[in-house]
C-alpha positions in Angstrom: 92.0 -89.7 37.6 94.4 -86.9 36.2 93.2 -87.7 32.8 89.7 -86.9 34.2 90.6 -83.6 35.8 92.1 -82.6 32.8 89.0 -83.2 30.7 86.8 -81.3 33.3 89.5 -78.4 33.5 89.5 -78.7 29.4 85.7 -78.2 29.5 85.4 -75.3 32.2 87.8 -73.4 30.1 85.8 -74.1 26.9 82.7 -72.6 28.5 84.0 -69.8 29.7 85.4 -68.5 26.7 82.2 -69.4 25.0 80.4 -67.0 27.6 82.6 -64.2 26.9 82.2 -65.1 23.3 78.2 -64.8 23.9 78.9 -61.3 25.5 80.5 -59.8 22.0 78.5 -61.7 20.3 75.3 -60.0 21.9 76.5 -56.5 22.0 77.5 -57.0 18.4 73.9 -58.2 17.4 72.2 -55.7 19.4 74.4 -53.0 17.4 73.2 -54.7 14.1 69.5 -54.6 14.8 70.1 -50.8 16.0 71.4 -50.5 12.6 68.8 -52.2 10.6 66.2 -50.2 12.9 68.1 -46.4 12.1 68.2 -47.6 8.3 64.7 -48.6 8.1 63.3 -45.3 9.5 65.8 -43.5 7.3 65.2 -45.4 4.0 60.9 -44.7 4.9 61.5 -41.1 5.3 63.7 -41.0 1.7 60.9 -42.8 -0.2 58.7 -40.2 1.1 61.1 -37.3 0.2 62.0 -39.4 -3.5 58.2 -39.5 -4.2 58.0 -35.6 -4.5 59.7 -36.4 -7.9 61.7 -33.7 -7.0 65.5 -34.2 -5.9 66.6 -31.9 -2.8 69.3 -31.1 0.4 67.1 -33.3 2.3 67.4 -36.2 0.2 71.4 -35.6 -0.3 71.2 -35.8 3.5 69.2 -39.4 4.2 71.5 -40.7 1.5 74.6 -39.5 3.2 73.2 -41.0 6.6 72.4 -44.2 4.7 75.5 -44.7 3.9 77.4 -43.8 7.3 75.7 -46.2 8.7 75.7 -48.8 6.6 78.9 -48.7 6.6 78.9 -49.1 9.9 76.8 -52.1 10.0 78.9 -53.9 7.2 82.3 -52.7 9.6 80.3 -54.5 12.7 79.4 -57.5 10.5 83.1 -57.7 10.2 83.6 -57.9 13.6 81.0 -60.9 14.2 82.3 -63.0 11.4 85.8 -62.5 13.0 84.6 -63.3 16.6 82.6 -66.4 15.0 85.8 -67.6 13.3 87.5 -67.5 16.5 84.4 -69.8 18.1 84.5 -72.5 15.3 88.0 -72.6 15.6 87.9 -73.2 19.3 85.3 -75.6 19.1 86.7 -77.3 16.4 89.7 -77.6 18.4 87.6 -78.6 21.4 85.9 -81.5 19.0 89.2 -82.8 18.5 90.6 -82.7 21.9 87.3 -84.8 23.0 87.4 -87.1 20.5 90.5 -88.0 21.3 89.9 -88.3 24.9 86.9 -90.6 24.3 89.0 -92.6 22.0 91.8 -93.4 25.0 88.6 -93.6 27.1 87.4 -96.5 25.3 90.7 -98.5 24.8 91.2 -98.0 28.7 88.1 -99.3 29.3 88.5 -102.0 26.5 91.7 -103.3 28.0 89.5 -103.4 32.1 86.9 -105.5 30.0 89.6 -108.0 29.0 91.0 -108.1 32.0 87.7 -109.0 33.6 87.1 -111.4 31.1 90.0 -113.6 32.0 89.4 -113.3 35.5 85.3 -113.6 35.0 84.8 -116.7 37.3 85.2 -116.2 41.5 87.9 -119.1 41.5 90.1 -116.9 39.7 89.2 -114.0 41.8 90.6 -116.2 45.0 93.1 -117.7 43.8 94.7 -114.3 43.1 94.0 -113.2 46.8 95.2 -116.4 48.5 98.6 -116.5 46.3 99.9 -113.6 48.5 102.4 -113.9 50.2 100.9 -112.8 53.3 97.6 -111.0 55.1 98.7 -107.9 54.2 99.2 -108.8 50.5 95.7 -110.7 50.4 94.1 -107.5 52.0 95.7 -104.9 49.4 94.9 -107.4 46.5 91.2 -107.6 47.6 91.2 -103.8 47.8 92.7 -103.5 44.5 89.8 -106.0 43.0 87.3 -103.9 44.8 88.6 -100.2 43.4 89.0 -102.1 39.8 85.6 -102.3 39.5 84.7 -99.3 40.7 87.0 -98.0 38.7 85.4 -99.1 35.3 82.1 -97.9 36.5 83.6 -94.6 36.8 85.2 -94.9 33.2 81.9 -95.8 31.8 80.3 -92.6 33.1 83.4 -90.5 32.4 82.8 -92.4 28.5 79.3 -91.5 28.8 79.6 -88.2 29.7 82.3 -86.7 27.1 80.2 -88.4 24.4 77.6 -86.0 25.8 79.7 -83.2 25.2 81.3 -84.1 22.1 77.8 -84.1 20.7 77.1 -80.6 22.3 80.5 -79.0 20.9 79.3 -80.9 17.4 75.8 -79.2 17.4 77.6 -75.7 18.9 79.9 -75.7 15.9 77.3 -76.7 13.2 75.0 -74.0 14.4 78.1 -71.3 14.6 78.6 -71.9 11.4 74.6 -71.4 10.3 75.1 -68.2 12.0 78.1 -66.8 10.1 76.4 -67.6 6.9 73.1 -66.2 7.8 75.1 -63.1 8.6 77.3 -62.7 5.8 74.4 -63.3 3.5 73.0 -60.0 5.3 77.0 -58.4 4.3 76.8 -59.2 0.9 72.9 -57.8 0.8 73.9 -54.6 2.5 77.2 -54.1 0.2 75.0 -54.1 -2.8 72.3 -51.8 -1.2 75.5 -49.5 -0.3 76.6 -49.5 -4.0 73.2 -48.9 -5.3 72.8 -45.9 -2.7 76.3 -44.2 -3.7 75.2 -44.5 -7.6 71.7 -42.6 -6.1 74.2 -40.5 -4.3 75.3 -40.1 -7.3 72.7 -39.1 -9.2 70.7 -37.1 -6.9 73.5 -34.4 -6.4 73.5 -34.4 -10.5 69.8 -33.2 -10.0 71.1 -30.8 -7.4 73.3 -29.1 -9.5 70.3 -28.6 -11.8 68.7 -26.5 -9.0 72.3 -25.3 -8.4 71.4 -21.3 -7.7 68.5 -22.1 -5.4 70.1 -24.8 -3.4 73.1 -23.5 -2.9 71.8 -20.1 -1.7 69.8 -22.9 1.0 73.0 -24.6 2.0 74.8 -20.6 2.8 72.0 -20.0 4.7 72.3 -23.4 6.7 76.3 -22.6 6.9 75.6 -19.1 8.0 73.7 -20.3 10.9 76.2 -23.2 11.6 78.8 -20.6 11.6 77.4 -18.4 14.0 75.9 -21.1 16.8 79.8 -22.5 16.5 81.0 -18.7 17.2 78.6 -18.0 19.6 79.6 -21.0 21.7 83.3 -19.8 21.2 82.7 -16.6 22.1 80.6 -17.7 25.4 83.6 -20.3 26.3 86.1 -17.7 26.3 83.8 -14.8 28.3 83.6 -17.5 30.7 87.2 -18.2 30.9 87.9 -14.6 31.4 85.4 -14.3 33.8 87.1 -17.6 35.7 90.4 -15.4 35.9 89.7 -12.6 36.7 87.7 -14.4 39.8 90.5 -16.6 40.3 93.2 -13.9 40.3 91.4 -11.4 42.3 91.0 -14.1 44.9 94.4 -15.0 44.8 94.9 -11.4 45.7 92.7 -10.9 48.4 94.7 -14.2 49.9 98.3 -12.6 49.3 96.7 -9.2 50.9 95.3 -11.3 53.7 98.5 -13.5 54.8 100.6 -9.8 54.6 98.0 -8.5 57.0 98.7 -11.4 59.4 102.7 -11.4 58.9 103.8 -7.7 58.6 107.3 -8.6 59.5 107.7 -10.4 56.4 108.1 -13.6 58.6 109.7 -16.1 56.2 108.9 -19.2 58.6 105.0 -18.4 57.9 103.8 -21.4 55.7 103.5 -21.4 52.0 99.8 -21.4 50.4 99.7 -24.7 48.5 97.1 -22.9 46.0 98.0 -22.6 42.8 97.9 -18.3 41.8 96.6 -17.8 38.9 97.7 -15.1 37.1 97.7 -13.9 33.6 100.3 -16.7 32.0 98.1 -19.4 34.0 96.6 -22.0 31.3 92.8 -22.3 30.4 93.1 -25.5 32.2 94.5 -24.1 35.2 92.3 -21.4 35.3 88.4 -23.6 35.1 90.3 -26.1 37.9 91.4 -23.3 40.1 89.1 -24.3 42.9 89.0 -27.6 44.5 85.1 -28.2 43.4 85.9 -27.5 39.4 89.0 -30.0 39.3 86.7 -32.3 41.0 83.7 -31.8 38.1 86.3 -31.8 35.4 87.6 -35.2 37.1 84.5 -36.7 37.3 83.6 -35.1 33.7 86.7 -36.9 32.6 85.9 -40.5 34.3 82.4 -41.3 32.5 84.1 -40.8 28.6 82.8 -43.4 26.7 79.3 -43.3 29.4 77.7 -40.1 28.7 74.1 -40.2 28.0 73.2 -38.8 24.5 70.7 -35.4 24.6 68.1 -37.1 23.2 66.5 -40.2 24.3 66.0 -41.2 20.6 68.0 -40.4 17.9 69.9 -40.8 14.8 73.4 -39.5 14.4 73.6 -38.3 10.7 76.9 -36.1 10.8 79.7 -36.4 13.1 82.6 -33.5 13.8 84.5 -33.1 10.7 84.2 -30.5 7.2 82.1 -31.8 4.7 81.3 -30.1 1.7 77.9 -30.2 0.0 77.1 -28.1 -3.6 80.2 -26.6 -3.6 79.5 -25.1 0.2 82.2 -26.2 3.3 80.5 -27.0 6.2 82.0 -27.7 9.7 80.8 -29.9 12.2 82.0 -28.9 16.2 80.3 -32.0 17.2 77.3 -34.2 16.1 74.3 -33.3 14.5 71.4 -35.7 16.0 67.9 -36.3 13.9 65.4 -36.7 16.3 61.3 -36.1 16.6 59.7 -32.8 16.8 59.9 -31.2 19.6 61.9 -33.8 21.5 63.2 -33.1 24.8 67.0 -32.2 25.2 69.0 -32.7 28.2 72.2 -32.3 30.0 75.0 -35.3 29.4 76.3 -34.3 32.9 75.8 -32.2 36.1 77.1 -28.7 35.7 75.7 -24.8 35.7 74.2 -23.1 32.9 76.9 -20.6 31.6 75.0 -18.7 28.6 71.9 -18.7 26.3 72.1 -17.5 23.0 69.7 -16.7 20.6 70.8 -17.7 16.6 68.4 -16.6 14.1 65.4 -17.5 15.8 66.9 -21.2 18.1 68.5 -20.9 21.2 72.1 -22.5 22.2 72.7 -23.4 25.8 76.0 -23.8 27.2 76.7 -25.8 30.3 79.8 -25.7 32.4 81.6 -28.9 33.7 84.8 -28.2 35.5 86.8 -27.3 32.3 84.5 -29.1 30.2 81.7 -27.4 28.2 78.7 -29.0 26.8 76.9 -27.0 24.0 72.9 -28.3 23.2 71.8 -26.1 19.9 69.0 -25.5 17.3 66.3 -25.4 20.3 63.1 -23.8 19.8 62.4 -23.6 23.5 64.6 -23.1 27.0 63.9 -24.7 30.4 66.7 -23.4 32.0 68.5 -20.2 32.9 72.0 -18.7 33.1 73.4 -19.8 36.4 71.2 -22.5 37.0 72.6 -25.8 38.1 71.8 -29.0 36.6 71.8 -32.6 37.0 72.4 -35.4 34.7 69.8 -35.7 32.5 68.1 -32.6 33.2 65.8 -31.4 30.6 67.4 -28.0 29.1 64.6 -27.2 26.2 63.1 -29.2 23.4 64.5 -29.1 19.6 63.7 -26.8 17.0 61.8 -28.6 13.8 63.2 -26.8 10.4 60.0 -25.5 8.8 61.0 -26.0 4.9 62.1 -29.7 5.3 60.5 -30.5 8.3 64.0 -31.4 10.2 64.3 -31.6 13.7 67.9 -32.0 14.5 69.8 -31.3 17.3 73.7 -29.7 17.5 75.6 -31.1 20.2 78.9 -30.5 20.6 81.6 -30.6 23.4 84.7 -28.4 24.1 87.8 -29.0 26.5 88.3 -25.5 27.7 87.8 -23.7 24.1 88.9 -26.5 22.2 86.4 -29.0 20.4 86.8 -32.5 20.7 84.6 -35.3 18.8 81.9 -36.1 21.6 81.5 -39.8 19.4 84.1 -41.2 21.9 82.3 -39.6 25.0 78.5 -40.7 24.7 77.8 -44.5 25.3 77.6 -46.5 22.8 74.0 -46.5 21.3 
């Protein structure tokens, strides 16, 4: 019976590590056709550019988002094969623990056939009861017969049923490992593509440099405008930060000037406020979560990294924060650049209040307040919001600007603690 109840405990535990396996294993395929879905819509739009017979930023661009993700696919490749390798082992493992079970199984149940055998004919079976030495003996000896063979019933159905399973783990781990080949067939087919794509890389900024005056003077203008939403957004972040001061300190005068009012004596029993006063060494931090209603935002800002919703309901990341340098220009990145349809709607990653809008050479910026969180939504060709205005999740704040000589519509979203940026890639939920 223990042997049993280890073989059922032995199984339970094999399926539900092969559930959470099944879990990764989804999320990890579901990433992979998001993949192969963002690089076929990218690799459509390059042929389209590449058949102008003309090289250009745009086509710099597709490559370079190619690649990223890519990349990305062949790092999340990795990941399955390692999480396969852990389910062959197990059920390898699991093969071998069954096998052996069913081997004992059998000899058990061998050695209660043998037994039966010699003691086949009913004369036997009596002459074992009545040789006892008394009523009590014959009774426990009849039971015994009785449970025996029950007993190797039970062993033929426990036989039965971890042949059943050993043949299930056998077919689990043959078609495992159909799956890990099938899927590093796809690696090695995408690390070729990747190498062929860095040689076009390659040669399309040789063809750039060709062009070299022209383009470059294209990039300025791009980093001129880059340069100027990022200061604007700055800029806007510190006005209100200054403006969050100087409300916070005047109120924390009107409070002194009010408890002096009601204590003339200078009665030093009165109570202590357990406010905070802000004054002019208080932190940025201290300043956005002076009242109890921002520290609670900027709590529940803080609580959903990792589950924001992106700004677009479709879209293809194709430049994260970081500098990146093309034809000879630096570029910065506060956040991540999003290419998306024309005129797509663009909305709020989380409840807050409109703090500025700012027009940059023709698209509008709008900056949203969250506690001591800032959300910044840029190149928009349209606003459907104003300054003061609170939002919900999800709210629509305009609809993204298409460039007119590459026909472009890409999105700047970037995120700030206080007036510093962080990278919003570990905020938003995973695509």
């Amino acid at each position: 019976m223990m042997k049993f109840l280890k073989i059922v405990f032995l199984v339970f535990a094999v399926f539900f590590a092969v559930r959470v396996h099944a879990q990764s294993s989804d999320e990890l395929k579901k990433r992979r056709d998001r993949y192969n879905q963002e690089l076929e819509e990218l690799n459509r739009e390059y042929e389209e550019t590449a058949n102008n017979k003309k090289s250009s930023l745009k086509q710099l661009s597709l490559l370079k988002a190619q690649i990223n993700i890519r990349e990305d696919k062949i790092n999340s490749i990795n990941s399955e094969v390692r999480l396969l390798d852990n389910q062959i082992s197990e059920n390898t493992s699991t093969v071998h623990n069954l096998q052996s079970q069913l081997d004992q199984l059998k000899k058990q149940y061998a050695a209660m056939i043998l037994f039966a055998y010699h003691n086949r004919n009913s004369y036997n079976k009596l002459m074992f009861i009545f040789a006892a030495k008394d009523f009590n003996q014959s009774y426990k000896r009849l039971k015994y017969l009785q449970e025996f063979a029950g007993y190797r019933e039970q062993q033929a159905h426990y036989i039965e049923g971890t042949e059943k399973d050993l043949h299930v783990k056998i077919n689990e781990l043959d078609n495992t490992k159909k799956v890990k080949n099938d899927i590093l067939v796809d690696q090695i087919k995408e690390k070729v593509t990747l190498g062929k794509q860095k040689k076009d890389e390659v040669r399309v900024v040789a063809d750039l440099s060709k062009q070299q005056g022209q383009l470059k003077e294209q990039q300025r203008d791009i980093q001129r405008k880059i340069a100027k939403t990022n200061q604007e957004i700055r800029d806007a972040i510190r006005r209100e930060v200054a403006e969050q001061r100087r409300k916070a300190e005047e109120a924390a005068r009107l409070a002194a000037s009010t408890a002096n009012a009601a204590n003339p004596a200078g009665n030093k029993t009165a109570k202590p406020t357990r406010e905070k006063t802000i004054t002019s060494a208080s932190t940025t931090s201290e300043v956005l979560n002076a009242l109890p209603e921002n520290a609670k935002l900027s709590s529940d800002f803080l609580d959903n990294r990792g589950h924001l919703p992106w700004p677009v309901a479709n879209g293809i990341p194709i430049r994260w924060m970081g500098v990146y340098t093309i034809e000879g220009i630096r570029t910065e990145c506060d956040g991540v650049e999003i290419k998306t349809n024309g005129g797509a709607p663009v909305r709020a990653v989380f409840e807050g209040k409109v703090a500025s809008i700012n027009n940059v050479y023709g698209t509008y910026t709008v900056i949203v307040i969250h506690g001591e969180y800032f959300t910044a939504y840029s190149n928009l060709k349209s606003v459907s919001v104003s300054t003061g205005q609170k939002l919900n999740t999800k709210q629509m704040v305009g609809t993204v600007a298409t460039d007119p000589t590459n026909g472009d519509s890409i999105v700047q979203f970037s995120l700030y603690k206080g007036t510093n940026p962080v990278n919003p890639k570990i905020w938003l939920e995973p695509q």
